[in-house]
C-alpha positions, 0 to 999 in steps of 0.5 A: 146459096143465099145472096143479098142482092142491093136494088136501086131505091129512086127507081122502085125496084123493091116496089116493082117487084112487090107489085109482081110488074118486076120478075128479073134482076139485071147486073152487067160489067165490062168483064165477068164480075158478081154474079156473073157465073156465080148465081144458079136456079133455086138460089134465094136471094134476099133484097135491100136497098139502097138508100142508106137503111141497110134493111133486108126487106124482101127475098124471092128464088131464082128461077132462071139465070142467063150469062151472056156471051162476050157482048157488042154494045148494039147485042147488049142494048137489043138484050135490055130492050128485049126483057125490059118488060120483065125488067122494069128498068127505068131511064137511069137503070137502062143507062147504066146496063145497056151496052155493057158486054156481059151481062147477068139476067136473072128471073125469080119467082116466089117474092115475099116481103118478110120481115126487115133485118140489118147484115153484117157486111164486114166482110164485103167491099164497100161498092159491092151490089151483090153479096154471095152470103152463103147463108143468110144467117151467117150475116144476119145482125140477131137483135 
């Protein structure tokens, strides 16, 4: 299974992850939503970020995916600090996640830039962070 998977541009998680500092990618909610259940090893995940480009400009395997439990605040804030080193997080990205009572981790392997593309979301909501394409190719704007 092929996902795009948006990345926070001002805290440089392509970069982070481009310079190997960033080897997980963190997604949390107050109830189950994407890609909590939905993501599992030697998926491939495909990177764009957000600022607006709509480019996919990286992709990487997933190696290993954690699906927490039904978290407290205090569980979800010690599980963040635990692979923050792993996460990268900065200030703003830590906020957002920690706390939250389910969270998705995800560890990758295998990052390569490759060449920029558009997609076509179309099909997508317009707040959607994480797109279970399928096939990449299936949104893959052909120039």
């Amino acid at each position: 299974m092929d996902n795009v998977v948006y990345l926070d541009y001002k805290a440089k998680e392509l970069d982070n992850l481009k310079s190997g500092q960033k080897t997980m990618i963190i997604r949390g909610a107050m109830g189950r939503k994407l890609p909590y259940g939905r993501v599992n090893k030697s998926d491939v995940l495909y990177f764009i970020e957000n600022k607006g480009d709509g480019l996919v400009k990286g992709k990487a395997v997933v190696d290993n995916v954690f699906n927490s439990e039904k978290l407290t605040k205090e569980q979800s804030v010690e599980i963040v600090e635990q692979n923050q080193e792993q996460l990268q997080l900065n200030t703003g990205l830590k906020k957002r996640f920690a706390g939250k009572r389910y969270l998705v981790l995800i560890t990758i392997k295998n990052f390569e830039e490759i060449e920029a593309f558009n997609i076509d979301r179309s099909e997508y909501g317009n707040m959607d962070d994480w797109l279970p394409v399928e096939n990449i190719d299936k949104v893959k704007i052909k120039e």
